[in-house]
C-alpha positions, 0 to 999 in steps of 0.5 A: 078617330071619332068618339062615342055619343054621349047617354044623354037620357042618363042622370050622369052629368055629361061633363062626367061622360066625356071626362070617362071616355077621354080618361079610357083613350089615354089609359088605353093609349090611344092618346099617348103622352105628349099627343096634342088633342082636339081644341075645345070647339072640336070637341064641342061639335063631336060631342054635341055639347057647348064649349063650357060642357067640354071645359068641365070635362077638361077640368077634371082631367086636368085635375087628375093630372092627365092632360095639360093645357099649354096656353096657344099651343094646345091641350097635351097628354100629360106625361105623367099618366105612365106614374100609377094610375089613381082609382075612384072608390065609392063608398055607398050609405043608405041615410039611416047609417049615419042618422044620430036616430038609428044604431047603438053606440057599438055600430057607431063605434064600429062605423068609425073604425071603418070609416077611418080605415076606408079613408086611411087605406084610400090616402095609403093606395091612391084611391080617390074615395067617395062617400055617396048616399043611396035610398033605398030602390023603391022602382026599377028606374032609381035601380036604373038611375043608381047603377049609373051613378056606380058605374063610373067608379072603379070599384064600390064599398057596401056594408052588411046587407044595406041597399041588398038590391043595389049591391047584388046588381053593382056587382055584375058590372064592377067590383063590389066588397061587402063588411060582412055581418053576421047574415053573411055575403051577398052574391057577387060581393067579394066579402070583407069579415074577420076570421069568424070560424077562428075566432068561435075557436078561439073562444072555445079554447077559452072556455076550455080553460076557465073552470066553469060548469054552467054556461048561457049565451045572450043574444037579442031576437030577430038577430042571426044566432049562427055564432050563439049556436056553435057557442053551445055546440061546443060547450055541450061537447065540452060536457058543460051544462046549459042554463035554460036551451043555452040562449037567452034572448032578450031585446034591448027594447024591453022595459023590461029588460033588466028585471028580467035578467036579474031573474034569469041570473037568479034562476040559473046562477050561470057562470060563463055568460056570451055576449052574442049581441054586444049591446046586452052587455052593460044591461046585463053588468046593471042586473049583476050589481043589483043582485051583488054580483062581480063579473069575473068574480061571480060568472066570467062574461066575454064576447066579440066586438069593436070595444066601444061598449066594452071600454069603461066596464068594470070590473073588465071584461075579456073579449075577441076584438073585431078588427074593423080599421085594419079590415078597411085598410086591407080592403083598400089595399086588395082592392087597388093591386087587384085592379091595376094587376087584373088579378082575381079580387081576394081579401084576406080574413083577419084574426081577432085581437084577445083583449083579457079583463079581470078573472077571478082565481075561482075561475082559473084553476088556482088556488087563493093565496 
């Protein structure tokens, strides 16, 4: 049975390309278990290659436990390859993800989460999981260069709209799952999120109960406002009135910033305050003790977010925890059984956790003992 010729103009290291084509033959069974493949200088010839490119390439399978090399009599088919077949995962970055430079602590608490969940999830379902670096495509030859790369991998794991270009050309030769942020899918991405319209619910429901008239939602520019937007939506239903057009928008990057949301508490007095953006939140708690002021005393504030900038605050505040551990595993989970079972490749939303703080009777409808 003659083999495939190797792509040797390709980056892809060709140990890697003969490992991918002999791994296809046994799980396809074209090589059985228990058949006696060729000898190492047979393979040598066929692929053109030197015995030590060959030996690589048998190194790898052997690691997978797919074949065996029995001294003098050969290497076999190992019988092993009818147990469930390991999948490779990749988990794509672009540098600045993980530099100490770039991010808050709130994505950095929400990396880990992922991290931890991607990793757990991998070990739960058998799924060799690697964490690849990618720059950004400057030429079509790196796109080129980084779709090889991908291709050996039976499914690929982005997060948001990082590395966009490489994501949406991944995804029309493999499966590709996206972590969501707030600008939504890319085409072709199979979207891993929490269940956002549920969790904007939710939070309705919440201000429906408090007993609150005044209401703001904080976000910073150049940010997706979509869940600020229904924030308002729904308070203008409610017949609540607005402080200001109901968003205040202020960069954590303003010198500024503190002084400025003093003034807009002194301004607008409002008494429930959401934390679009989560990294505003220990800015706006700074402001409010300038002033005098008590979260859950003096306006309720709440938002969605990993936790990691909500943790310590006090007095607590109440917030719709994002689920990001349990995403990851559930994606590792759906990402495994659709492979192995040729089903459509679906993720389930999940529903986020309600973590209540301290709320003051003023704002409950009680009365004070």
């Amino acid at each position: 049975m003659n083999l495939p010729p190797l792509r040797k103009d390709e980056s892809r290291p060709l140990p890697d390309q003969i490992s991918d084509i002999l791994r296809e033959k046994i799980e396809l069974g074209e090589y059985p278990p228990g058949k006696k493949l060729k000898t190492i200088r047979q393979f040598a010839t066929e692929f053109a290659v030197s015995p030590v490119t060959v030996i690589k390439a048998l190194d790898i399978l052997e690691e997978e436990t797919l074949i065996e090399r029995v001294p003098i009599k050969g290497i076999f088919v190992s019988g092993r390859t009818e147990q469930k077949k390991q999948l490779t995962a990749c988990f794509a970055f672009p540098e600045k993800q993980l530099s100490p430079n770039y991010g808050s602590a709130e994505n950095w608490g929400l990396n880990l989460e992922l991290f931890r969940g991607l990793s757990a999830g991998a070990m739960q379902n058998n799924v060799n999981l690697q964490f690849v670096y990618f720059e950004q495509a400057s030429t079509p030859e790196l796109l080129k260069k980084q779709l090889a790369i991908l291709e050996k991998f039976d499914f690929v794991v982005f997060t948001g709209n990082q590395l966009e270009e490489l994501q949406e050309k991944a995804a029309q030769q493999q499966p590709v799952y996206g972590i969501v942020s707030g600008t939504g899918a890319i085409p072709g991405v199979i979207p891993v999120d929490y269940d956002r319209a549920d969790a904007m619910k939710r939070i309705h429901d919440y201000l429906k109960k408090c007993s609150v008239s005044k209401v703001v939602s904080f976000v910073m520019p150049n940010v997706a406002r979509n869940r600020s937007e229904i924030f308002v939506r729904n308070a203008e239903q409610e017949g609540l009135s607005l402080c200001g057009n109901g968003i205040f928008e202020i960069s954590r990057h303003d010198p500024e910033r503190i002084e400025k949301i003093r003034d807009f508490l002194l301004k607008y007095k409002p008494e429930f305050i959401f934390i679009d953006t989560t990294e505003l939140i220990t800015d706006l708690y700074g402001a409010a003790f300038e002033l005098g002021l008590f979260p859950g005393m003096d306006f309720i504030v709440t938002g969605i977010s990993g936790g990691m900038m909500y943790n310590g605050l006090f007095p607590a505040p109440s917030y719709f925890r994002i689920p990001r551990f349990d995403m990851a595993m559930q994606l590792m989970k759906c990402a495994s059984e659709s492979i192995l079972s040729g089903k459509t490749p679906v993720v389930p939303e999940l529903e986020v956790e309600f973590i209540e703080g301290k709320i003051f009777k003023k704002y409950t409808g009680e009365k004070e003992s």
